[in-house]
C-alpha positions in Angstrom: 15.5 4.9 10.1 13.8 7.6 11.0 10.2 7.1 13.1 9.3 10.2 11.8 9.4 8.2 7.7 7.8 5.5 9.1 4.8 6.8 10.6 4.2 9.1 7.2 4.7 6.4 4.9 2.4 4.2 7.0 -0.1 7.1 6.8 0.1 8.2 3.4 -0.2 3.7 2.7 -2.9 3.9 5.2 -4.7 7.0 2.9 -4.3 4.9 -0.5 -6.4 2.7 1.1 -9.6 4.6 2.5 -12.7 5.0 0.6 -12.7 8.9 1.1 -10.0 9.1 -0.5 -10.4 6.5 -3.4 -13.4 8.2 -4.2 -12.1 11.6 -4.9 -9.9 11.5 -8.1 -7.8 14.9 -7.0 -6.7 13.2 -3.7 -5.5 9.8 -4.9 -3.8 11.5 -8.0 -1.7 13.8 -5.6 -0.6 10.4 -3.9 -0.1 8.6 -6.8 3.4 8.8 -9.0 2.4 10.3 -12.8 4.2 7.0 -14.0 2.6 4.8 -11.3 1.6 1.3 -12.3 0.3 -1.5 -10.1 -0.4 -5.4 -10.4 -3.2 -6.1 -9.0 -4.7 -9.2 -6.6 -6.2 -10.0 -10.4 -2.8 -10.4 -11.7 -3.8 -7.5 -14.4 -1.5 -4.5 -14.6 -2.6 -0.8 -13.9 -1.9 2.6 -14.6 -2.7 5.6 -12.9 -5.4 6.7 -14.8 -7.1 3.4 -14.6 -7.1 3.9 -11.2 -8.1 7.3 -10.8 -11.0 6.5 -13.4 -12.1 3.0 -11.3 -10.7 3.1 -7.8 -11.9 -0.5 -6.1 -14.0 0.4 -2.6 -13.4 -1.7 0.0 -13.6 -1.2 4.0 -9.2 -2.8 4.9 -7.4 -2.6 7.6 -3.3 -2.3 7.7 -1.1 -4.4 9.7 2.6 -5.2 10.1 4.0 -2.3 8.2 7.7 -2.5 7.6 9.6 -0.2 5.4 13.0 -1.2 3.4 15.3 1.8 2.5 16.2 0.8 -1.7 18.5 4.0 -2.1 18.0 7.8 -1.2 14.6 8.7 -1.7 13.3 5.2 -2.2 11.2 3.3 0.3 9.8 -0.4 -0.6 6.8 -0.9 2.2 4.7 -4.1 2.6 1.7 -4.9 5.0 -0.7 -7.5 5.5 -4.7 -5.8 4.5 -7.4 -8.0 5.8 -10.4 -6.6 3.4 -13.9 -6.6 5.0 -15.5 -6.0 1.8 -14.2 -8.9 0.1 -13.5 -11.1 3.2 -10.6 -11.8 1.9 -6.5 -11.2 2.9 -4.2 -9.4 1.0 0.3 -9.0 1.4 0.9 -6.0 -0.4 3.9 -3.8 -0.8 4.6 -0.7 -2.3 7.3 1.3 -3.6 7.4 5.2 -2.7 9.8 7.7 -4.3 10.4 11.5 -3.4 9.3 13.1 -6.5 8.7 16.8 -6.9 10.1 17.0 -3.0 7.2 14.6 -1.3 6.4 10.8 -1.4 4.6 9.6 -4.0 3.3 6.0 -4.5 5.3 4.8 -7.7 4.2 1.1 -7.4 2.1 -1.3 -5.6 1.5 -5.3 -5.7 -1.6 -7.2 -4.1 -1.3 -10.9 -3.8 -4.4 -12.9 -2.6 -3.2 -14.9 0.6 -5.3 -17.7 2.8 -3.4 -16.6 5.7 -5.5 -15.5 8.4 -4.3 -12.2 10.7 -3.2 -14.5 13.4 -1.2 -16.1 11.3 0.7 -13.2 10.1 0.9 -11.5 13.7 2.2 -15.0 15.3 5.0 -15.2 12.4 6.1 -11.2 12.9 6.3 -12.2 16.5 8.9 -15.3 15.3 10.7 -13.3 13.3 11.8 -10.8 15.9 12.7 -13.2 18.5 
């Protein structure tokens, strides 16, 4: 795979995520999929316009992002978000698809987690050995 993927699909997750952009309704709809639906850390299904109309605003960081090739022009992501705002963990993971020639966020999935970023870290670092 590609470095090149990685490091844009990691950005573009990494922009779904900022507050800049959350706020501004033209920037998330140009990363988000015109069918895209999410469920959320509430266990509530969204759609895009729900999002665009009532983005959530929280100060996250990213970490362990690993992509999984589903077929040509599909990516499933996932990454551990540890949210400031709501002092609280998140695993995530997304799928993008090439649509209209660029990536575009077609799904995402929050789930609540008590593990702790050193927990996560330490098991990446188990996995690869």
């Amino acid at each position: 795979m590609q470095i090149d993927l990685v490091n844009h699909l990691k950005e573009l997750e990494e922009s779904h995520i900022r507050i800049d952009v959350r706020k501004s309704r033209e920037k998330l709809g140009e990363i988000l999929a015109d069918d895209f639906f999410e469920i959320g850390s509430s266990g509530y299904i969204f759609y895009k316009e729900e999002c665009l109309e009532s983005a959530v605003l929280t100060d996250c960081s990213l970490y362990n992002f690993e992509i999984f090739p589903l077929s040509e022009g599909v990516i499933l992501t996932t990454y551990f978000i540890v949210d400031q705002t709501r002092n609280r963990n998140t695993l995530r993971s997304s799928i993008w698809k090439v649509i209209d020639g660029r990536w575009q966020l077609y799904f995402h999935q929050g789930t609540i987690t008590p593990l702790e970023l050193r927990d996560v870290i330490n098991s990446t670092v188990q996995k690869k050995q």
